[in-house]
C-alpha positions, 0 to 999 in steps of 0.5 A: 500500500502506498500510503505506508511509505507515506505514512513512515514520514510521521515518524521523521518529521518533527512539529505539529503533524497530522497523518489523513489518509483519503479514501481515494486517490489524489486526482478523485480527492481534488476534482469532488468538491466537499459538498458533494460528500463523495469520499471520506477519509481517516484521521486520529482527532488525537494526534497519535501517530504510532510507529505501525501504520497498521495499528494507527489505521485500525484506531483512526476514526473514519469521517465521511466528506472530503479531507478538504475542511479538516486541512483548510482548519488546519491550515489556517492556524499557520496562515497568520493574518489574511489580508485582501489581495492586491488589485494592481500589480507593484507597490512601494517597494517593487515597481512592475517591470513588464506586463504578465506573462514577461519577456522571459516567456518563450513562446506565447499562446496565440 
């Protein structure tokens, strides 16, 4: 299973860690929204992360839905203040050099 190559990085990795293993592949978890409750996924609400994949699965508790609103809460303790994003490019201290997509794009569409 590959997950459990994925997984042996709980026990490398230091800090706040959290281990979510989907139901589905990384393709079927992205293009289902979470309203669409196709998926689920298991996670120990815990935080254990037991050296043996085997028995971190056999105590995770499965959560119907999609992976996506645990992450984005997870996310969000890390993300620090939210700001608007800009409405023009530069600012103060970094002028724009060109229009997007830049000189240095080889090849443009069209």
């Amino acid at each position: 299973m590959p997950w459990k190559t994925a997984y042996e990085s709980t026990q490398i990795l230091s800090g706040d860690r959290t281990f979510v293993l989907g139901a589905s592949g990384h393709i079927a978890g992205v293009i289902n929204p979470p309203a669409k409750m196709k998926r689920n996924f298991w996670v120990h609400t815990d935080g254990v992360l037991d050296a043996d994949p085997e028995k971190w699965f056999s105590a995770a508790e499965k959560v119907p839905g999609s992976w996506w609103p645990t992450w984005h809460e997870w996310l969000a303790r890390y993300a620090g203040e939210q700001v608007d994003a800009p409405t023009s490019a530069g600012n103060g201290e970094f002028s724009v050099i060109e229009p997007a997509p830049g000189s240095y794009v080889k090849e443009k569409a069209g």
